[in-house]
OpenMM code with the backbone's topology and positions (N, CA, C; nanometers):
from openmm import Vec3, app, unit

residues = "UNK UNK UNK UNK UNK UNK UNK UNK UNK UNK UNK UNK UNK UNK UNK UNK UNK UNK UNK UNK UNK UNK UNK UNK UNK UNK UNK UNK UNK UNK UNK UNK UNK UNK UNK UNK UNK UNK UNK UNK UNK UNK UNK UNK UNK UNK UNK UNK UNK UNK UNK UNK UNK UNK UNK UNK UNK UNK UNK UNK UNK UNK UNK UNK UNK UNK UNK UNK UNK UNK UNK UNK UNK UNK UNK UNK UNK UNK UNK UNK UNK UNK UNK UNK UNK UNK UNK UNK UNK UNK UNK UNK UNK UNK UNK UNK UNK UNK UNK UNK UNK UNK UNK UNK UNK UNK UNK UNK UNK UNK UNK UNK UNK UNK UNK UNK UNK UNK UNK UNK UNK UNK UNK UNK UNK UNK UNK UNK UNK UNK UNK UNK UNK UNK UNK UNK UNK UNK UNK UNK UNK UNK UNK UNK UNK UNK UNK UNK UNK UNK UNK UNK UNK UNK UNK UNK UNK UNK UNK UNK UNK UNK UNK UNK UNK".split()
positions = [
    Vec3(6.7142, -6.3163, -37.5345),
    Vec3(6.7292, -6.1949, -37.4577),
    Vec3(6.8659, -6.1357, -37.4884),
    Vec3(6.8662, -5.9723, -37.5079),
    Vec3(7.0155, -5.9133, -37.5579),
    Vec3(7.0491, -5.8862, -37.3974),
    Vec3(7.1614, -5.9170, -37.4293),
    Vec3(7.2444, -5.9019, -37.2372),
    Vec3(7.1854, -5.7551, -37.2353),
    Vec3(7.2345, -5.6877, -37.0928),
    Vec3(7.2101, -5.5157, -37.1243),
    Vec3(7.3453, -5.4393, -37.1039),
    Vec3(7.4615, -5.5217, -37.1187),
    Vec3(7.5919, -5.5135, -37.1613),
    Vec3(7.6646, -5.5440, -37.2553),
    Vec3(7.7120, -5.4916, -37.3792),
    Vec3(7.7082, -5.5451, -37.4582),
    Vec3(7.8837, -5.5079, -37.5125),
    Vec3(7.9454, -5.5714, -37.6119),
    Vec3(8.0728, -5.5187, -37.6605),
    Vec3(8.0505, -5.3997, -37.7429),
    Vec3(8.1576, -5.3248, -37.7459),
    Vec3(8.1340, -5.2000, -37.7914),
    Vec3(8.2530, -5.2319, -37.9398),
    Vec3(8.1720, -5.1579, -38.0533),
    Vec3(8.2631, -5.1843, -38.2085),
    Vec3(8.2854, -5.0230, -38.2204),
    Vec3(8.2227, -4.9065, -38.1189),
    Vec3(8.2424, -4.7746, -38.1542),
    Vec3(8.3119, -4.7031, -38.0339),
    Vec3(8.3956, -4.7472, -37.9379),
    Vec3(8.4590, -4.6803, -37.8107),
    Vec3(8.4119, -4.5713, -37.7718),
    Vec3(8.3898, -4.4761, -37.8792),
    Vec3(8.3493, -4.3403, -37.8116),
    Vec3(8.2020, -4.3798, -37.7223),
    Vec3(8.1455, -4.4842, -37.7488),
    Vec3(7.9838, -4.4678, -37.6866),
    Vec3(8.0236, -4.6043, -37.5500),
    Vec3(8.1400, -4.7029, -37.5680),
    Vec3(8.1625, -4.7345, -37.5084),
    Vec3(8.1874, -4.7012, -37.3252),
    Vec3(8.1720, -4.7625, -37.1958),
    Vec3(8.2661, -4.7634, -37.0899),
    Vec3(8.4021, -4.8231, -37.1034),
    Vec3(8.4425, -4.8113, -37.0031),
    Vec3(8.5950, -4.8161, -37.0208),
    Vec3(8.6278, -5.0054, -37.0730),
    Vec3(8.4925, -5.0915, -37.0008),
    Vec3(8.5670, -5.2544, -37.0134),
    Vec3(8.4981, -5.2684, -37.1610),
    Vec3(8.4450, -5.1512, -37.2366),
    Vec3(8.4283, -5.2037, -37.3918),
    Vec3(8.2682, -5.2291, -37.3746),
    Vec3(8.2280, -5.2185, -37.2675),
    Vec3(8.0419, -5.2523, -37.2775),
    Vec3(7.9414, -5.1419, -37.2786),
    Vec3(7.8753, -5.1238, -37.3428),
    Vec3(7.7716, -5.0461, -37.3110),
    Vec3(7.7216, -5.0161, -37.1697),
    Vec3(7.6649, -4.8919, -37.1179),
    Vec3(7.6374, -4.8453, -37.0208),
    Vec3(7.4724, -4.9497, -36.9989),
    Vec3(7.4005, -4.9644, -36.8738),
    Vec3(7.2606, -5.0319, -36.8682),
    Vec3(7.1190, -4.9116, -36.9346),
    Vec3(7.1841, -4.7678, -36.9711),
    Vec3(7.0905, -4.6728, -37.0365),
    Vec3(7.1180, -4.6645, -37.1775),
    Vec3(7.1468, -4.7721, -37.2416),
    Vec3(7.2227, -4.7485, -37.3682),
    Vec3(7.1371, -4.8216, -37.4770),
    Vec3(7.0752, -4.7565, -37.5648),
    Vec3(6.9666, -4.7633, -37.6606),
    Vec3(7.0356, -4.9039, -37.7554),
    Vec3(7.0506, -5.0335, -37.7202),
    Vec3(7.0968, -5.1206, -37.8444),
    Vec3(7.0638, -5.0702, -37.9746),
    Vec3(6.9475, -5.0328, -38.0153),
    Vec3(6.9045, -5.0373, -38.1473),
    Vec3(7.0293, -4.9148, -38.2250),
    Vec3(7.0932, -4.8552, -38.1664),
    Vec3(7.1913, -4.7633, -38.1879),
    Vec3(7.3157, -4.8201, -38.2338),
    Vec3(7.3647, -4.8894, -38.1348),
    Vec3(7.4795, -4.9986, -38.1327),
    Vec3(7.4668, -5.0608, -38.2604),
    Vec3(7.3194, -5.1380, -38.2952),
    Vec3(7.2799, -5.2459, -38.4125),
    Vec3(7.3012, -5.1732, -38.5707),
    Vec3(7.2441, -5.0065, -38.5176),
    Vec3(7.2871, -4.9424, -38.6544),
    Vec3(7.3600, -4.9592, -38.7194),
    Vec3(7.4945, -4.9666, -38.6239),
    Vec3(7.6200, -4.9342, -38.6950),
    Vec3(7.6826, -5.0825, -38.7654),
    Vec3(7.6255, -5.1764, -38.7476),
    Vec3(7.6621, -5.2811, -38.8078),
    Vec3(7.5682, -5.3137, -38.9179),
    Vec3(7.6408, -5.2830, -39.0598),
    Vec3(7.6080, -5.3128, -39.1694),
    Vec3(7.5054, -5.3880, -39.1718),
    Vec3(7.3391, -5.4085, -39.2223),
    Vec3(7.2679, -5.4981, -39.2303),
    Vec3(7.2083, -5.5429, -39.1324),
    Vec3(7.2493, -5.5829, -38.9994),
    Vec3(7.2266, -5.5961, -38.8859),
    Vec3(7.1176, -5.5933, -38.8554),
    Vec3(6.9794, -5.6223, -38.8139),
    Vec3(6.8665, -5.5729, -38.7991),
    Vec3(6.8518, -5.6202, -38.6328),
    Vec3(6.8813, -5.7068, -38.5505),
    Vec3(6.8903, -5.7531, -38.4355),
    Vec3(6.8725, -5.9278, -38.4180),
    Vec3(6.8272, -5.9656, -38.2977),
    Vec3(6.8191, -6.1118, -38.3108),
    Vec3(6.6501, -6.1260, -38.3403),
    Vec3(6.6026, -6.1819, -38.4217),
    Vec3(6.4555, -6.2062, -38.4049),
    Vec3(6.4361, -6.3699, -38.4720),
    Vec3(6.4997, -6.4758, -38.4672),
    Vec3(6.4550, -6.5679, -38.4747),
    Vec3(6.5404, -6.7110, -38.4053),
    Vec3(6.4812, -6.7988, -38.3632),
    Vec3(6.5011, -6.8771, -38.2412),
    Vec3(6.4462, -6.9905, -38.3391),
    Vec3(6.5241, -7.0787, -38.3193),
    Vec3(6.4629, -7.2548, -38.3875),
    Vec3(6.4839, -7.3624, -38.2748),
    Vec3(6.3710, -7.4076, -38.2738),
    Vec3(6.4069, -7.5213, -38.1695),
    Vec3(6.3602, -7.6385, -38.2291),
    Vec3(6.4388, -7.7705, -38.1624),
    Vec3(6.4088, -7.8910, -38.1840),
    Vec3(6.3155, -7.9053, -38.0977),
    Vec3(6.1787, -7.9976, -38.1422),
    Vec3(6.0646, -8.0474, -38.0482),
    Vec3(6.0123, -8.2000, -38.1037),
    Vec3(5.9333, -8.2343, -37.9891),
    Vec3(5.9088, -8.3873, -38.0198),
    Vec3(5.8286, -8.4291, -38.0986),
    Vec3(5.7013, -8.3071, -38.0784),
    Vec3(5.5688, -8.3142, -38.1502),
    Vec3(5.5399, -8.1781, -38.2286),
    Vec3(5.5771, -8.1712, -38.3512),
    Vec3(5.5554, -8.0117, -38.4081),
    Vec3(5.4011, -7.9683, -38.3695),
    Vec3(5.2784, -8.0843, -38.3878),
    Vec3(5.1525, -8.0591, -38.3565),
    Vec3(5.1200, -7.9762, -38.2245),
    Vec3(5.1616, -8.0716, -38.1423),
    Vec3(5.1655, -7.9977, -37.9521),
    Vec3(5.2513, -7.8708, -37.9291),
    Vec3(5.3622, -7.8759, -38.0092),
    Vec3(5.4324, -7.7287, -37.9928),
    Vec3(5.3655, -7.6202, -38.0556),
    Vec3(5.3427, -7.5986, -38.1879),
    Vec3(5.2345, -7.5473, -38.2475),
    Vec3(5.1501, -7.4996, -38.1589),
    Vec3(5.0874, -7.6395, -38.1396),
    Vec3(4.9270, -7.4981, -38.0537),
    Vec3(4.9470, -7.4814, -37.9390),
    Vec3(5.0846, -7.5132, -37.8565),
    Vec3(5.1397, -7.3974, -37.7073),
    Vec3(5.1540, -7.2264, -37.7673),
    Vec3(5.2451, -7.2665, -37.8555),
    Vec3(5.3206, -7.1098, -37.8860),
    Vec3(5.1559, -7.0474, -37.9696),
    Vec3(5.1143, -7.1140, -37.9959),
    Vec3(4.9847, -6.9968, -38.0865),
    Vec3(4.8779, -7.0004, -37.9783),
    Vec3(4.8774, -7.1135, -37.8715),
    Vec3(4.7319, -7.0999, -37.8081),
    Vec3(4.8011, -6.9675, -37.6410),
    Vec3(4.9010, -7.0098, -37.6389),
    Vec3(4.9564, -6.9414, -37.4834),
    Vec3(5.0201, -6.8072, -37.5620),
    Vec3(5.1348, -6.8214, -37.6076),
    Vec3(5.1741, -6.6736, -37.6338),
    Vec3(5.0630, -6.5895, -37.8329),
    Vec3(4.9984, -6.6402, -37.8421),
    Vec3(4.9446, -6.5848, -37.9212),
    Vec3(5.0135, -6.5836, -38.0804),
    Vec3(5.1124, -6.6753, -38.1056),
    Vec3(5.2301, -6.6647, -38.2484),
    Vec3(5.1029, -6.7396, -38.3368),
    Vec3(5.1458, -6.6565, -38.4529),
    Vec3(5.0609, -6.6883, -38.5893),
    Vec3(5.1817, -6.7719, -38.7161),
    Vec3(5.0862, -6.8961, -38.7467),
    Vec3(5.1625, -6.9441, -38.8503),
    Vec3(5.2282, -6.8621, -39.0123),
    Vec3(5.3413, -6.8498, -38.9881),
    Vec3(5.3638, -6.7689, -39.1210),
    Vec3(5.3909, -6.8612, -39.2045),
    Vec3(5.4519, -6.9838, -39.2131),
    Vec3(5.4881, -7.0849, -39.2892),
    Vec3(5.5140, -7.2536, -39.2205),
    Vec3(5.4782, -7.3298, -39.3354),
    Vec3(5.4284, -7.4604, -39.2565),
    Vec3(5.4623, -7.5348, -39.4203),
    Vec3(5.6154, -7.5772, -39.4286),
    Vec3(5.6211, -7.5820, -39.5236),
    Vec3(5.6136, -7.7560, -39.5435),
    Vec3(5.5851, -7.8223, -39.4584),
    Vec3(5.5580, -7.9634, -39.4248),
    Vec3(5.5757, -7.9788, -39.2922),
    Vec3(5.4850, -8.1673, -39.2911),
    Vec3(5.4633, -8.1618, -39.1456),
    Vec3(5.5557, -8.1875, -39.0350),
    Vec3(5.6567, -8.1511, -39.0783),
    Vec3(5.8386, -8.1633, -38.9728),
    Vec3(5.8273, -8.0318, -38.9150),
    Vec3(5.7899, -7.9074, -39.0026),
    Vec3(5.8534, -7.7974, -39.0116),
    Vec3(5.7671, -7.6933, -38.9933),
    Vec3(5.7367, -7.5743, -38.8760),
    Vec3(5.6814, -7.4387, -38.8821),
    Vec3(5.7356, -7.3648, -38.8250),
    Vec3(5.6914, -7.2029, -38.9200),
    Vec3(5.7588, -7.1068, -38.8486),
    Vec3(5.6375, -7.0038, -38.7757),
    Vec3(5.6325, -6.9594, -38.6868),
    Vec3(5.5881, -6.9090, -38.6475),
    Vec3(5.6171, -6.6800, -38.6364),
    Vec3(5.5292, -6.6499, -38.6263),
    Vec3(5.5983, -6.4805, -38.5440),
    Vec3(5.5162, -6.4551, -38.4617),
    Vec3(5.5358, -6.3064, -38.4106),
    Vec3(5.4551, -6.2270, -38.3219),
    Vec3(5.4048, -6.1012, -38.4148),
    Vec3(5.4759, -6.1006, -38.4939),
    Vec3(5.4552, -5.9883, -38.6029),
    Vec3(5.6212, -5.9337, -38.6031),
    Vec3(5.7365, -5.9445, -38.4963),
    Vec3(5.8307, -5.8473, -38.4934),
    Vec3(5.9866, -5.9910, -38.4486),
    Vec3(5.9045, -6.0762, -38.4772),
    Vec3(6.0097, -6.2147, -38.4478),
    Vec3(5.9884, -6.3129, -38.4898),
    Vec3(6.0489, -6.4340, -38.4945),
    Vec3(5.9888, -6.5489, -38.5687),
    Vec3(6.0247, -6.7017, -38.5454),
    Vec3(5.9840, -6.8018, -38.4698),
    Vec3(6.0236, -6.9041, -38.3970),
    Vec3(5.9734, -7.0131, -38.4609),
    Vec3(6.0776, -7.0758, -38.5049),
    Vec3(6.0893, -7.1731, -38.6409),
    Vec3(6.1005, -7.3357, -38.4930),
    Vec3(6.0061, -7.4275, -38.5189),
    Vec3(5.9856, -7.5106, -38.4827),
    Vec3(5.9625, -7.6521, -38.5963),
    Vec3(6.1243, -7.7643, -38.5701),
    Vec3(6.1453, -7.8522, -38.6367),
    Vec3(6.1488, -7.9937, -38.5198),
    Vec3(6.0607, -8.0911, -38.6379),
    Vec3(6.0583, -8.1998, -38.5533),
    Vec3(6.2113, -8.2900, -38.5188),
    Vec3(6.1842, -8.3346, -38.4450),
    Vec3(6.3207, -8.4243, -38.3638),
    Vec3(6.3808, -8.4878, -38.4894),
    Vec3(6.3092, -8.5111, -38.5654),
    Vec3(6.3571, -8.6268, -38.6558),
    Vec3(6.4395, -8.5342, -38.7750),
    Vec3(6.3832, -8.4422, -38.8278),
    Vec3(6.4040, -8.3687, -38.9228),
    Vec3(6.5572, -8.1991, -38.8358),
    Vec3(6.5486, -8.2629, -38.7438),
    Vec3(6.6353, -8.1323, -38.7116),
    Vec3(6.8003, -8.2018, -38.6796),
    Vec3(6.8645, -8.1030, -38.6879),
    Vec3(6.9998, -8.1436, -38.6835),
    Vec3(7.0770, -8.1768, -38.5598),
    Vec3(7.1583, -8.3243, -38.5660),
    Vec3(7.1919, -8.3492, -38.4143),
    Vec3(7.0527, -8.4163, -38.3896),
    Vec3(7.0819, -8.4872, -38.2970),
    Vec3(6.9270, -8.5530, -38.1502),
    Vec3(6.8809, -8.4847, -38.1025),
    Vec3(6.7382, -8.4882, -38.0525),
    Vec3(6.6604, -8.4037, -37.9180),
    Vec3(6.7339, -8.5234, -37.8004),
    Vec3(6.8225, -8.4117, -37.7479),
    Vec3(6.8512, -8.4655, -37.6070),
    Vec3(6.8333, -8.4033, -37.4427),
    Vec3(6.8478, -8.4742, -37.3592),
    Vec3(6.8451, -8.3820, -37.2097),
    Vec3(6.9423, -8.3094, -37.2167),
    Vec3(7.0429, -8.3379, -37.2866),
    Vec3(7.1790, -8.2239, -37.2663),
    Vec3(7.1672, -8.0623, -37.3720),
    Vec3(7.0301, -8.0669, -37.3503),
    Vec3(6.9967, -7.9123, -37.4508),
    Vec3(7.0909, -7.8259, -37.4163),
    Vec3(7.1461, -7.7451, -37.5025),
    Vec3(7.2026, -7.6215, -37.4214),
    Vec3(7.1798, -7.4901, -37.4049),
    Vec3(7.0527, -7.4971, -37.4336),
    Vec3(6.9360, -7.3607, -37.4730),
    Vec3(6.9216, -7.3686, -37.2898),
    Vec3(6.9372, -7.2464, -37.2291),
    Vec3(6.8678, -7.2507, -37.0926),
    Vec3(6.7144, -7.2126, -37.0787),
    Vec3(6.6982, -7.1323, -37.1789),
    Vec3(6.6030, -7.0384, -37.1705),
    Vec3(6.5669, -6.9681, -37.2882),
    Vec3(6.4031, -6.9181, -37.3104),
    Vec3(6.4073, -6.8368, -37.4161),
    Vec3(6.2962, -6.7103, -37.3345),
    Vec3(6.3227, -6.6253, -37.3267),
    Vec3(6.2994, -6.4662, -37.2868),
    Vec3(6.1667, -6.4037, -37.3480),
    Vec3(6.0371, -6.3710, -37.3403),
    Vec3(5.9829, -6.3059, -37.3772),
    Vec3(5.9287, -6.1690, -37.3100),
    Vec3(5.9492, -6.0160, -37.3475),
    Vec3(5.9811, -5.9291, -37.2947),
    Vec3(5.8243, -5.9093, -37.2750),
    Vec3(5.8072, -5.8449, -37.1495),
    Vec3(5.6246, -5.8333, -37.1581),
    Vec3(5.6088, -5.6714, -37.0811),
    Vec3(5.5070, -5.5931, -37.1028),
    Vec3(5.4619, -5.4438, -37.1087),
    Vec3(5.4956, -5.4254, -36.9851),
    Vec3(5.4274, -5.4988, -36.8963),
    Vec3(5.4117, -5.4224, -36.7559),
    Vec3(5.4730, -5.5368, -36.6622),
    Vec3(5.4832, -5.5019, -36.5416),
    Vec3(5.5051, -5.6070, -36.4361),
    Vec3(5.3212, -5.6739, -36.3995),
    Vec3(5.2537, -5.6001, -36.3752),
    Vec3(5.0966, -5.6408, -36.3687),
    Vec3(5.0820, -5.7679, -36.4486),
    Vec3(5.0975, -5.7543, -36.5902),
    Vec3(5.1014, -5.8337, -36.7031),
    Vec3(5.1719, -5.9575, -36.7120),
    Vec3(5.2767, -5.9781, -36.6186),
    Vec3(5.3523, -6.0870, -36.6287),
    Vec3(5.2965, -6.1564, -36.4973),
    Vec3(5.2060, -6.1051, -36.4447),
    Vec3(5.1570, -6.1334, -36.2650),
    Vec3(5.0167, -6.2356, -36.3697),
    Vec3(4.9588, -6.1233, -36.4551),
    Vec3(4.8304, -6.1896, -36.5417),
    Vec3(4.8576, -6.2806, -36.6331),
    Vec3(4.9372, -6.3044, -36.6464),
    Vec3(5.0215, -6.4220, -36.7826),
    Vec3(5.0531, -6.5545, -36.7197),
    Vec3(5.0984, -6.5545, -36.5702),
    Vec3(5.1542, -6.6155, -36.4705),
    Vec3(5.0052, -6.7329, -36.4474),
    Vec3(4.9026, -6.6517, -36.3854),
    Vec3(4.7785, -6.6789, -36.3902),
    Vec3(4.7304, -6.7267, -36.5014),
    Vec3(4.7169, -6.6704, -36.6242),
    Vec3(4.6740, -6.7481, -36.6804),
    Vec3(4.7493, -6.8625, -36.7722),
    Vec3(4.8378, -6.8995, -36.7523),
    Vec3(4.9405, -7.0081, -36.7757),
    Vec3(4.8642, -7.1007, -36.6779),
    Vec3(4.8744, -7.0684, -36.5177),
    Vec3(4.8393, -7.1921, -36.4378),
    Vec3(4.7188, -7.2506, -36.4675),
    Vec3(4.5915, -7.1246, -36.5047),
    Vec3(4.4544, -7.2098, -36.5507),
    Vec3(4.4755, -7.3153, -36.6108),
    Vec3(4.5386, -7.2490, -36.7407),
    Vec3(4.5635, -7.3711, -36.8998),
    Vec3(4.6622, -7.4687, -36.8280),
    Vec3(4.6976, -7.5001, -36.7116),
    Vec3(4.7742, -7.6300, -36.6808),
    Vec3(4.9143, -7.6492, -36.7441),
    Vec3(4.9881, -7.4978, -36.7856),
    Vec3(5.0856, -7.4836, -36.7889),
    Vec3(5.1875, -7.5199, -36.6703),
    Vec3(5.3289, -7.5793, -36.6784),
    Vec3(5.4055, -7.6420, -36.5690),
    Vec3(5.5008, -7.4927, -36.5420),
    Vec3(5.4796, -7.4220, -36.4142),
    Vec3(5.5399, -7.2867, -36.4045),
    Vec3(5.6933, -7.3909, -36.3413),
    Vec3(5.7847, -7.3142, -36.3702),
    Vec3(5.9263, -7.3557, -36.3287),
    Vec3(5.9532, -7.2405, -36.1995),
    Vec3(5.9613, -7.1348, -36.1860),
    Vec3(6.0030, -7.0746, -36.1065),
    Vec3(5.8558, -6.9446, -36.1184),
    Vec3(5.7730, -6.9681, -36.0286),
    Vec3(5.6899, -6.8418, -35.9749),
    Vec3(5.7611, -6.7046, -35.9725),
    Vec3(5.6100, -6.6227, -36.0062),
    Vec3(5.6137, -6.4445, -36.0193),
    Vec3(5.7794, -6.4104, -35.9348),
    Vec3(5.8312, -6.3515, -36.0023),
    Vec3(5.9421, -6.2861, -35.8816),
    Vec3(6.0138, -6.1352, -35.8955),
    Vec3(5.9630, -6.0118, -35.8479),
    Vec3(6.0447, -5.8852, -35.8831),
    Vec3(6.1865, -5.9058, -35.8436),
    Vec3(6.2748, -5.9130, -35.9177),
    Vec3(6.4002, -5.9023, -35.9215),
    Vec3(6.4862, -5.7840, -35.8696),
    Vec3(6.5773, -5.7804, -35.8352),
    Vec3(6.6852, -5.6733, -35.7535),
    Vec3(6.7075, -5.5486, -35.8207),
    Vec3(6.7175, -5.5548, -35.9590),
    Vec3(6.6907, -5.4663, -36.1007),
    Vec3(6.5974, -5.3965, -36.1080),
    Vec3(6.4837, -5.4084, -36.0263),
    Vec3(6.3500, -5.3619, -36.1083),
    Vec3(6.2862, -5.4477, -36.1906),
    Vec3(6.3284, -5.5690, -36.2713),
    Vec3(6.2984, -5.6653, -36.3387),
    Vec3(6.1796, -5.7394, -36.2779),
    Vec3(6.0278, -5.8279, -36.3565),
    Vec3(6.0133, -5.8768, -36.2571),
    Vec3(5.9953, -6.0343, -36.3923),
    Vec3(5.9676, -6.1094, -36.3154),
    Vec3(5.9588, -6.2452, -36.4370),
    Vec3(5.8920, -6.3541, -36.3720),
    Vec3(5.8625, -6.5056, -36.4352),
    Vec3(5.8094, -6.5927, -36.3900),
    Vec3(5.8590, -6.6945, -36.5279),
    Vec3(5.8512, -6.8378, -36.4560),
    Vec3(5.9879, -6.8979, -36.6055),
    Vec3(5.8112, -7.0365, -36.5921),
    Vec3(5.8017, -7.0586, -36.7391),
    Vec3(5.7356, -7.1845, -36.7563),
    Vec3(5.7875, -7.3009, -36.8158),
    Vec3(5.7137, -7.4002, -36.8530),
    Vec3(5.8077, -7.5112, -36.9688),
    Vec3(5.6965, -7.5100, -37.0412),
    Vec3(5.7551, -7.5406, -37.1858),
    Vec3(5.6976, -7.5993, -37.2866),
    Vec3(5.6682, -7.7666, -37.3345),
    Vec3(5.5579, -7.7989, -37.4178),
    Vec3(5.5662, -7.9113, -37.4320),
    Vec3(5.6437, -8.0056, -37.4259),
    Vec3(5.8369, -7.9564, -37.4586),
    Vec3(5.9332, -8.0366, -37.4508),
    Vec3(6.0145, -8.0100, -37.3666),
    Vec3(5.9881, -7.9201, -37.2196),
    Vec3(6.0456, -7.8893, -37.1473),
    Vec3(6.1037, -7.7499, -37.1950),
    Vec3(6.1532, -7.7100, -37.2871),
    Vec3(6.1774, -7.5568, -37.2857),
    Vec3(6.1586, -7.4512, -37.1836),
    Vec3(6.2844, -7.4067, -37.1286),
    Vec3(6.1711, -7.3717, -37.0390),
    Vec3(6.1787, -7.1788, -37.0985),
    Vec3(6.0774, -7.1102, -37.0809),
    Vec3(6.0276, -6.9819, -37.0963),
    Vec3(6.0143, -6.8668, -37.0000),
    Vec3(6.0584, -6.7668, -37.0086),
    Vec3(6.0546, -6.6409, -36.8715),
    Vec3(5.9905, -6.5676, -36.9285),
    Vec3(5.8850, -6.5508, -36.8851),
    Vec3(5.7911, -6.3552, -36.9232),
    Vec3(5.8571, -6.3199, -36.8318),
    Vec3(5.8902, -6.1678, -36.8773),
    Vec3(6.0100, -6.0901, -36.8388),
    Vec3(5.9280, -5.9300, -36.8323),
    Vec3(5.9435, -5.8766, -36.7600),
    Vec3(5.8914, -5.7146, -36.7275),
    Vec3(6.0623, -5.6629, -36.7036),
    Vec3(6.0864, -5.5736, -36.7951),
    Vec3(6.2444, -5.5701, -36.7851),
    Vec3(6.2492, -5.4039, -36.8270),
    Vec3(6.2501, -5.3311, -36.7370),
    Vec3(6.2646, -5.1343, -36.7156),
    Vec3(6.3140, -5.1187, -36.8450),
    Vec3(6.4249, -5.1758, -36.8419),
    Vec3(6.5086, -5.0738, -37.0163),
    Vec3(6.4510, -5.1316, -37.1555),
    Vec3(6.3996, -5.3152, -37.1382),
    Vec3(6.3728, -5.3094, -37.2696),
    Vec3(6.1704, -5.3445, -37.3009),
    Vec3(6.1187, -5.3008, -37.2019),
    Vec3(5.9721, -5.3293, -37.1663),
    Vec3(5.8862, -5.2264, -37.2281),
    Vec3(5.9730, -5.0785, -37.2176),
    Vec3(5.8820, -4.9819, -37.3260),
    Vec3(5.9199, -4.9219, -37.4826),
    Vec3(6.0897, -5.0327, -37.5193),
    Vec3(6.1315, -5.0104, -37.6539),
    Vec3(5.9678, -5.0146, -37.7544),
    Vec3(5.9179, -4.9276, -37.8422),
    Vec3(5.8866, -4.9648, -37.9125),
    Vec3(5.9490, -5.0224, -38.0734),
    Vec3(5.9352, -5.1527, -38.0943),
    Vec3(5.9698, -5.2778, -38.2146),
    Vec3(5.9390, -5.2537, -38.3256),
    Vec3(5.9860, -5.1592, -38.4381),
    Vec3(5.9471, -5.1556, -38.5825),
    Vec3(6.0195, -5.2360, -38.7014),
] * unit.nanometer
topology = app.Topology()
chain = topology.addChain("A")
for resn in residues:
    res = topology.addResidue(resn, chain)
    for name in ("N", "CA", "C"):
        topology.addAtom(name, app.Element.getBySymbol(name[0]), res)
């Protein structure tokens, strides 16, 4: 998730503490840095590449783009790409002291994250924190993944109707 404050490298578009305003188009900001295209890929260490695999393709819908042995896949959505390496093959231990809190997936509507919520609980998904509209306008619901990961579908006003090219 991009904060919705961000450091400013161009002052003029800046506020005064150097951050972007909460109406402030990132993809603008990203221009101006040479090459830059944004954040779109996330790697995590997991226990079982098999069981992680068919969470992220059976619950959020990610298609295998590469599976270059059986340690190692990457996954996308078409506009991101979540590279999943086994415990053994990844760098450092899989430990409890992860320091990943969270990984963010931005979703259309608030309705949609109410219907995602639901159907997570059918499939016997472990919800961490139930549906909740937030103070923002935001609304979200956080799950875990096979290795505990835990996950927020996110209904989020400023970045819920960016369209992703």
């Amino acid at each position: 998730m991009i904060s919705l404050f961000v450091r400013s490298r161009k002052r003029e578009n800046a506020l005064p503490s150097g951050r972007f305003p909460l109406n402030y188009d990132i993809r603008t900001f990203m221009a101006g840095i040479k090459g830059l295209k944004g954040m779109r890929h996330i790697a995590l260490k997991v226990k079982d590449i098999k069981r992680s695999k068919d969470f992220y393709q059976r619950l959020l819908g990610l298609e295998v783009v590469w599976e270059p042995d059986p340690e190692n896949v990457y996954l996308s959505s078409g506009c991101d790409n979540l590279a999943l390496h086994g415990a053994s093959q990844a760098s450092g231990s899989l430990s409890s002291a992860q320091q990943l809190d969270h990984l963010g997936f931005v979703v259309a509507s608030v309705e949609r994250v109410q219907q995602l919520e639901s159907e997570f609980r059918a499939q016997g998904v472990s919800i961490v924190h139930p549906f909740k509209i937030h103070r923002d306008g935001s609304a979200s619901f956080y799950c875990a993944d096979p290795d505990g990961i835990i996950i927020q579908m996110l209904y989020e006003p400023h970045l819920s109707g960016q369209e992703i090219k």
